[in-house]
C-alpha positions in Angstrom: -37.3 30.4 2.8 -39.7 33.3 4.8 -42.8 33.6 3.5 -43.6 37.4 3.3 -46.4 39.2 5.5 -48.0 42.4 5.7 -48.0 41.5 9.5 -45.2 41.8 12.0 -45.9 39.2 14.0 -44.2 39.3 17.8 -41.4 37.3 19.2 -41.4 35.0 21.7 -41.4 36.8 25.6 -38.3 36.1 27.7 -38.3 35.9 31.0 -35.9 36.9 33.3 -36.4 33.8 36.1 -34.4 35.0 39.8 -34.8 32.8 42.2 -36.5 34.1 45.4 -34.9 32.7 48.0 -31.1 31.0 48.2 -29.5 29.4 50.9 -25.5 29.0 50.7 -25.9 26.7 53.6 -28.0 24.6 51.3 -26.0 24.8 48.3 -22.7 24.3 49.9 -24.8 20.5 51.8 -25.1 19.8 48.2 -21.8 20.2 46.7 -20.4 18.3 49.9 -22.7 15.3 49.0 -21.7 15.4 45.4 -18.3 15.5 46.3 -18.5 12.9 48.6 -20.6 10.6 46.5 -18.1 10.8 43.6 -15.1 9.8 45.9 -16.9 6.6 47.4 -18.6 5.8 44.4 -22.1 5.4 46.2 -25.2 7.2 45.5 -27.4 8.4 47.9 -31.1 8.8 46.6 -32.8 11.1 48.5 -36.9 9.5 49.5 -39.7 11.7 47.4 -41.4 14.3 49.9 -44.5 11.6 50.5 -42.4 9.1 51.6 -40.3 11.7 54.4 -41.3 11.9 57.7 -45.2 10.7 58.0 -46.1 13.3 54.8 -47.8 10.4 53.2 -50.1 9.9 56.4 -50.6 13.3 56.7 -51.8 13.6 52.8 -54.1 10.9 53.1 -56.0 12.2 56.2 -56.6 15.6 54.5 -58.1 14.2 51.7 -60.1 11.9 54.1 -61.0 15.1 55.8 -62.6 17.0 52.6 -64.3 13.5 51.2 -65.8 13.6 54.2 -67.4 16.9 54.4 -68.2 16.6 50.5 -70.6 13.9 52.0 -72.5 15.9 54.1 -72.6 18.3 51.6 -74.1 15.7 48.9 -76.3 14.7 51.4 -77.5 18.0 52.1 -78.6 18.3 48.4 -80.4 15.3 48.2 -82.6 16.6 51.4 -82.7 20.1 49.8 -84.0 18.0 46.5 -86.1 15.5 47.9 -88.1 18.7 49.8 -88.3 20.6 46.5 -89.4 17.8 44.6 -92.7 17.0 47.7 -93.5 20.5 47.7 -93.9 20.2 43.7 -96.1 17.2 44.1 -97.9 18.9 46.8 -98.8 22.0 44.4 -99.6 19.7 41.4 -101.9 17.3 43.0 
């Protein structure tokens, strides 16, 4: 049972999702594999994208990469600090 409104309230948006890019090559590897994993009964799992090719290396030295420049920039804080803070005690004493 609706409860009545004075409001209309909106529906819910659709979207119309196309894909941007297709490739038939692609799509026909695909169906291939599935058809050829169904006839020998064996399942080929393909590796996450960290584990392909070196990608986990590669993710692990770019996040090296910015830890490492977010420590010169702390450090450059505490130096902009600690000359704030002797200027201050300078002024006050």
């Amino acid at each position: 049972m609706a409860i009545p409104s004075f409001f209309k309230t909106k529906k819910p948006h659709s979207f119309k999702y196309q894909p941007r890019y297709y490739d038939p090559v692609e799509e026909e590897l695909k169906q291939r594999r599935k058809e050829r994993e169904a006839e020998t009964g064996e399942t080929t799992d393909e590796a996450p994208s960290l584990l392909r090719s070196g990608a986990m290396r590669r993710k692990f030295d770019q996040t090296r990469k910015v830890s490492s420049s977010s420590k010169s920039q702390n450090i450059r804080t505490l130096i902009i600090l600690l000359i704030i803070v002797l200027l201050l005690l300078y002024m006050f004493w």
